[in-house]
C-alpha positions in Angstrom: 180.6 25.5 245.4 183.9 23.5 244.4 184.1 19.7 246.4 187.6 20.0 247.9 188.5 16.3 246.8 188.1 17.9 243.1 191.2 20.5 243.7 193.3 17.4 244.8 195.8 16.8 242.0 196.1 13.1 241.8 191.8 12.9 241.8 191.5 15.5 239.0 193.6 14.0 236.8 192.3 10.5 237.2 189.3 12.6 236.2 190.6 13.7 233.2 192.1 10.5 232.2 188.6 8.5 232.9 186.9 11.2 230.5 189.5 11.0 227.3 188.9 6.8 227.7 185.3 6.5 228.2 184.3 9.7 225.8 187.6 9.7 223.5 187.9 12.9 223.7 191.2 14.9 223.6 192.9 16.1 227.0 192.1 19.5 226.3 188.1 18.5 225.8 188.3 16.6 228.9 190.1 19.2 231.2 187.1 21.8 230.1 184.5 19.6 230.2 185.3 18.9 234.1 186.1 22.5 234.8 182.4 23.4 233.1 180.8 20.4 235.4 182.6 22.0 238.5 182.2 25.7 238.0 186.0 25.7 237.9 187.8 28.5 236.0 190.3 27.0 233.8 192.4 29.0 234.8 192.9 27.5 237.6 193.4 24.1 236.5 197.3 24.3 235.8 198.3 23.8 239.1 196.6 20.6 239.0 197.7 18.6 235.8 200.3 16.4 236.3 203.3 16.4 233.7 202.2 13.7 232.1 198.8 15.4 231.1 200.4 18.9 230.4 202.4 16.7 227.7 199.5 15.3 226.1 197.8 18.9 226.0 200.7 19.7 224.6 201.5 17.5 222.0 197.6 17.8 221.1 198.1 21.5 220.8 201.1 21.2 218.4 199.5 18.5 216.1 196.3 21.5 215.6 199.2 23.9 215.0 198.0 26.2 218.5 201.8 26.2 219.2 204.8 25.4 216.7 206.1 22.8 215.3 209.3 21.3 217.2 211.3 19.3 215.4 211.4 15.7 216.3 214.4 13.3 216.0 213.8 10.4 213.6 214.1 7.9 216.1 
């Protein structure tokens, strides 16, 4: 069964973030890693990245050419 403190947003992502640092892993690694430890459909998980995250999985996404290319100001 899913521990309630694990669907609270700001504890999930601290989750997430703990696991890229210690394992350096990529967000998307970490997000299913958890979800596989907790028996939680990814699915699921959306509703509980913050933006911040949900930028990083997609930025990673981009870079491995899952999504396209947006083109970037040279700033």
């Amino acid at each position: 069964m899913i521990e309630e403190k694990i669907l609270n947003k700001e504890y999930f992502c601290l989750l997430v973030e703990n696991s890229v640092k210690k394992k350096s892993q990529p967000y998307m690694d970490a997000v299913l890693d958890i979800c596989e430890e907790h028996s939680i459909e990814p699915e699921r998980v959306s509703t509980l990245l913050n933006m911040s995250i949900k930028d990083k999985i997609e930025a990673e996404a981009r870079d491995l050419n899952y999504l396209e290319k947006v083109t970037k100001l040279p700033i």
